[in-house]
N, C-alpha and C positions, 0 to 999 in steps of 0.2 A: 226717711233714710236713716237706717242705725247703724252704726262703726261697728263690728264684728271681731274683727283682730286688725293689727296691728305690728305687723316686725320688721326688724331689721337683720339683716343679713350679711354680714363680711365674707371675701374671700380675697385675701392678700391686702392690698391697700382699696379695692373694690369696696364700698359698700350702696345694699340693694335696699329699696325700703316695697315694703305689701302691703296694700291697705284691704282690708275688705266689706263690702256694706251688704245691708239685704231692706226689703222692704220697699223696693222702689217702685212706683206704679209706673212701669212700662207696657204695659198690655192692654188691650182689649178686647172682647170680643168680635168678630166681623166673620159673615158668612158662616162657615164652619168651623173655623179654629180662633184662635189668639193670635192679635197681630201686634206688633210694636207702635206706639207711637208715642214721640218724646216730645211734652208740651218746648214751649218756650220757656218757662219758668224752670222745669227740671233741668232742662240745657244748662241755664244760670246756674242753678244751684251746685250741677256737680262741677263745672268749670269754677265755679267761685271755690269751693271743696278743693280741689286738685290746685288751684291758685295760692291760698293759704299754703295747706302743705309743701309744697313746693320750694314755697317763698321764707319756712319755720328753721328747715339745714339745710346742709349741704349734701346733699346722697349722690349717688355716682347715674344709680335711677331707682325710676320710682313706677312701682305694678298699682294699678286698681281694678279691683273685681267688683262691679255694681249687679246683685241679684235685684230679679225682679219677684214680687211676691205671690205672682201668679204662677200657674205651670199651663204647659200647652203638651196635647200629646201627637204625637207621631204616626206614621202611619205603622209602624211596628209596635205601634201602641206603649210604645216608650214614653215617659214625663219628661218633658225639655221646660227646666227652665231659661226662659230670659236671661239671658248675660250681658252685660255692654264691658270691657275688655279695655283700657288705656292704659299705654304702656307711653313713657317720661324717659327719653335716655340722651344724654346733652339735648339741644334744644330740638330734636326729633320728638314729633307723637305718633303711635300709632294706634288703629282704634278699630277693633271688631264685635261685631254682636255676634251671641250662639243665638241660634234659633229653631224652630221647629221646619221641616219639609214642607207643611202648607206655609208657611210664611214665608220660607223662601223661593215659592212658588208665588205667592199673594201678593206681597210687601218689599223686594229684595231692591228694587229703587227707591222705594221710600228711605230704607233701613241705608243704603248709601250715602242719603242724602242726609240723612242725620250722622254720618260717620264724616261727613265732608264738613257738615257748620258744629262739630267738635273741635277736629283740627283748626279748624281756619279760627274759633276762639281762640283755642288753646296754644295758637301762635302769633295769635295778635296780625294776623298776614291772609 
């Protein structure tokens, strides 16, 4: 996982922070396309990631964008990459994956259930 950019954002006494990363092995192959699947170590890793930062200011919130380094393509034959999407705003998380039309066909409880033991780290609850 590599740190990409990096910014902060003010708007009035607001301020936002963006973190971005790429490189994450999110994917596999399975049947015909690429599916998600998030070890238990990665879970750690970005939870620990987003813990740190969090815990470094004070920001009003906080975006992360984790690419995956795979691509998967669509049935329009578009290239989708992997996304995992966490969003920090007082002690609220919210958390979505992008994905391709077979995985969300394939995988789409899996992928919930990895959006469900985010949050539930990432709130301690």
């Amino acid at each position: 996982m590599e740190k990409i950019y990096d910014e902060v954002f003010t708007s009035g006494a607001q301020k936002i922070r963006h973190i971005w990363y790429k490189d994450l092995d999110l994917s596999v192959t399975e049947g015909y396309g690429k599916i998600t699947v998030l070890s238990d170590a990665l879970i750690e890793e970005i939870v620990k990631t987003i813990e740190v930062i969090t815990s470094e200011e004070d920001n009003d919130e906080y975006y992360f964008y984790f690419y995956g380094k795979d691509t998967a393509q669509g049935a329009l034959e578009e290239m989708v990459h992997p996304t995992l999407f966490i969003r920090k705003k007082e002690e609220q998380i919210k958390v979505h994956f992008n994905v391709s039309d077979y995985e969300f066909a394939k995988n789409m409880d899996k992928i919930e259930s990895y959006e469900q033991a985010l949050i539930k780290s990432l709130t301690k609850g």
